[in-house]
C-alpha positions as CSV (number, residue, x, y, z in Angstrom):
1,X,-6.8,3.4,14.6
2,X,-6.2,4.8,11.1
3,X,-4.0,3.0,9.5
4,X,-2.5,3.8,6.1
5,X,-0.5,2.9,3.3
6,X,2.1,4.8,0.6
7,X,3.6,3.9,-2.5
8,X,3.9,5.6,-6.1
9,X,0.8,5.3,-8.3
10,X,-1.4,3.2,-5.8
11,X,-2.4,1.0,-8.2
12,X,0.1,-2.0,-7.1
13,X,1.8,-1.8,-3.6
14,X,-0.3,-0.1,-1.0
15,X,-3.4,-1.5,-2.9
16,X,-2.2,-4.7,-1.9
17,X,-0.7,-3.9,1.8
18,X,-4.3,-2.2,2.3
19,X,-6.3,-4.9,1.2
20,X,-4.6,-7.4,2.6
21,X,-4.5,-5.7,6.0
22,X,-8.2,-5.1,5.9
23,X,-8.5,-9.0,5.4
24,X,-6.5,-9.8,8.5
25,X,-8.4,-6.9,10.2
26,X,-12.1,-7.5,9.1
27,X,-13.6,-8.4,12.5
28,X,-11.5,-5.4,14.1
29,X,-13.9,-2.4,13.6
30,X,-11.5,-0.2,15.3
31,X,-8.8,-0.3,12.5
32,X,-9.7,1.6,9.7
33,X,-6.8,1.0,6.5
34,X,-7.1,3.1,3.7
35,X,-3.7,3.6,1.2
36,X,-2.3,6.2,-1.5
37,X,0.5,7.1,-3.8
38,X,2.6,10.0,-3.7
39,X,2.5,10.1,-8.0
40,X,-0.9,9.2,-8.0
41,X,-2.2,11.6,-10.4
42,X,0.1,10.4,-12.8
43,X,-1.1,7.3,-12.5
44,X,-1.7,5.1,-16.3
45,X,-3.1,2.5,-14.9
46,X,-6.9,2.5,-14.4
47,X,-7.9,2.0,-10.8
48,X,-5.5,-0.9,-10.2
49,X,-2.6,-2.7,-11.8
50,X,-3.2,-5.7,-14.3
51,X,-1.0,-7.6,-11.8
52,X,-2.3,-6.3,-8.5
53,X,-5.9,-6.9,-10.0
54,X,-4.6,-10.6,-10.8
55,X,-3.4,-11.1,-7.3
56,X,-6.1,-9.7,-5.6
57,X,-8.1,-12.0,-7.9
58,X,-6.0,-14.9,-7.0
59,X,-6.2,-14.6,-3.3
60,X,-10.2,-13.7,-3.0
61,X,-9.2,-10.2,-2.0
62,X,-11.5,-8.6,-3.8
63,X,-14.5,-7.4,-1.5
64,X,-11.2,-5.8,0.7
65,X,-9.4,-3.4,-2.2
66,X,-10.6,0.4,-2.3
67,X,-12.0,0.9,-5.6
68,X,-9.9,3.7,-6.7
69,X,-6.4,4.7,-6.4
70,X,-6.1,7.7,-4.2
71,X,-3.5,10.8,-4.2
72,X,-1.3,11.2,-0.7
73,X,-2.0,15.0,0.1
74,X,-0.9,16.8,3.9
75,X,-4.4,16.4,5.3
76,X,-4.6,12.3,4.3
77,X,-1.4,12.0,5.9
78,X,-1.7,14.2,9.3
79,X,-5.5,12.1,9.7
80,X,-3.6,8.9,10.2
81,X,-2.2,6.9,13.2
82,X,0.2,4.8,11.6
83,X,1.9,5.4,8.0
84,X,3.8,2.6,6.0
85,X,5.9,4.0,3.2
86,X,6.5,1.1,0.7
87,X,10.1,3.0,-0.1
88,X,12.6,5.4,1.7
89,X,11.5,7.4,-1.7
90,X,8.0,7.6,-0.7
91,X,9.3,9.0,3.0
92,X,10.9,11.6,1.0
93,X,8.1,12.5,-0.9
94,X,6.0,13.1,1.5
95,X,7.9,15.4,3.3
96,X,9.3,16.9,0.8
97,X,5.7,17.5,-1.5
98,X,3.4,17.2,1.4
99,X,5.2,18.7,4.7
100,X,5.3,15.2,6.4
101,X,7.4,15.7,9.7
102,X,5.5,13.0,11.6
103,X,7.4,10.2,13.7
104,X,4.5,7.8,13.1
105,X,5.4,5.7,10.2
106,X,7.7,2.6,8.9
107,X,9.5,2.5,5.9
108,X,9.4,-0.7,4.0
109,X,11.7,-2.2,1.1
110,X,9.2,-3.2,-1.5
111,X,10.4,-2.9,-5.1
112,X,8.1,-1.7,-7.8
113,X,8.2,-3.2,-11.6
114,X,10.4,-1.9,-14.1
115,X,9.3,-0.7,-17.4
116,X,11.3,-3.1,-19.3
117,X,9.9,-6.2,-17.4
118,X,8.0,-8.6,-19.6
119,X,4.7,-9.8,-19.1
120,X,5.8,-13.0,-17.4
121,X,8.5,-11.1,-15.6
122,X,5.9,-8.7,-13.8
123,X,3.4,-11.6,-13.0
124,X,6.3,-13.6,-10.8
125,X,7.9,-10.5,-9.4
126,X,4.6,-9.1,-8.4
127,X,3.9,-12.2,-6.9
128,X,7.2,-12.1,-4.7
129,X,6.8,-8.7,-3.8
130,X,3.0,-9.5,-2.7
131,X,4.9,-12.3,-0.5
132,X,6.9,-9.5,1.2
133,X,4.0,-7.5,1.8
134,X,1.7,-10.0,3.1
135,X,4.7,-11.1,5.7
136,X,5.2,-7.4,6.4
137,X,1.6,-6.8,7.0
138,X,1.2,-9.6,9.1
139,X,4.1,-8.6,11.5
140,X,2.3,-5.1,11.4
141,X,-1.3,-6.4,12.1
142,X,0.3,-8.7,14.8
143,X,2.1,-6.3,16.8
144,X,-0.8,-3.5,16.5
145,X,-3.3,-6.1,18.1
146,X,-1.1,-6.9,21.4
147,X,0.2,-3.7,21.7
């Protein structure tokens, strides 16, 4: 099952849904997770967020994060079994940009930083949002191994 995961730059959200997933998932071959971001190319960020990097850090995630943040194009999306868009906004940029007119996906409500967040702002609101996905992800990974 392909598996995969949408947000804006990928360097934050989906990162973490992804990695996270392919923790819970690591002795389930069959699920394969992989993750993107609709804005990707515009992406200022290296490979990963400061704070995604210091989460992943924080909760030994590191061996289960791509290396690279990856642009969401038609083809990435019509290869994939499930699709979770971190946003209603991602939804509509995917079928708007990319001709996404699949029934196959969830639409989640996780919030993105703001540029006028501090320092010490975006650490504790990544770490909430983080909180969300991991619950999120969880329910996913849960109802995709009983069903």
């Amino acid at each position: 099952m392909n598996l995969h995961f949408v947000c804006t730059g990928n360097v934050f959200r989906s990162r973490l849904a992804e990695s996270y997933g392919r923790y819970l998932l690591k002795n389930h071959p069959q699920f394969h997770l992989t993750s993107s971001g609709v804005n990707a190319v515009n992406a200022q960020d290296g490979p990963i967020a400061w704070y995604a990097l210091k989460i992943v850090d924080d909760n030994d995630l590191i061996p289960y994060i791509s290396q690279m943040w990856i642009q969401t194009s038609h083809e990435l999306l019509a290869n994939q079994d499930k699709v979770v868009f971190m946003q209603p906004y991602h939804l509509a940029q995917a079928k708007s940009h990319y001709g996404y007119t699949q029934d196959n996906y969830l639409v989640w409500d996780i919030a993105d930083i703001t540029p006028e967040m501090t320092d010490d702002e975006i650490i504790d609101f990544s770490q909430i949002q983080y909180n969300l996905i991991k619950q999120k992800v969880e329910e996913l990974v849960n109802q995709l191994l009983i069903g």
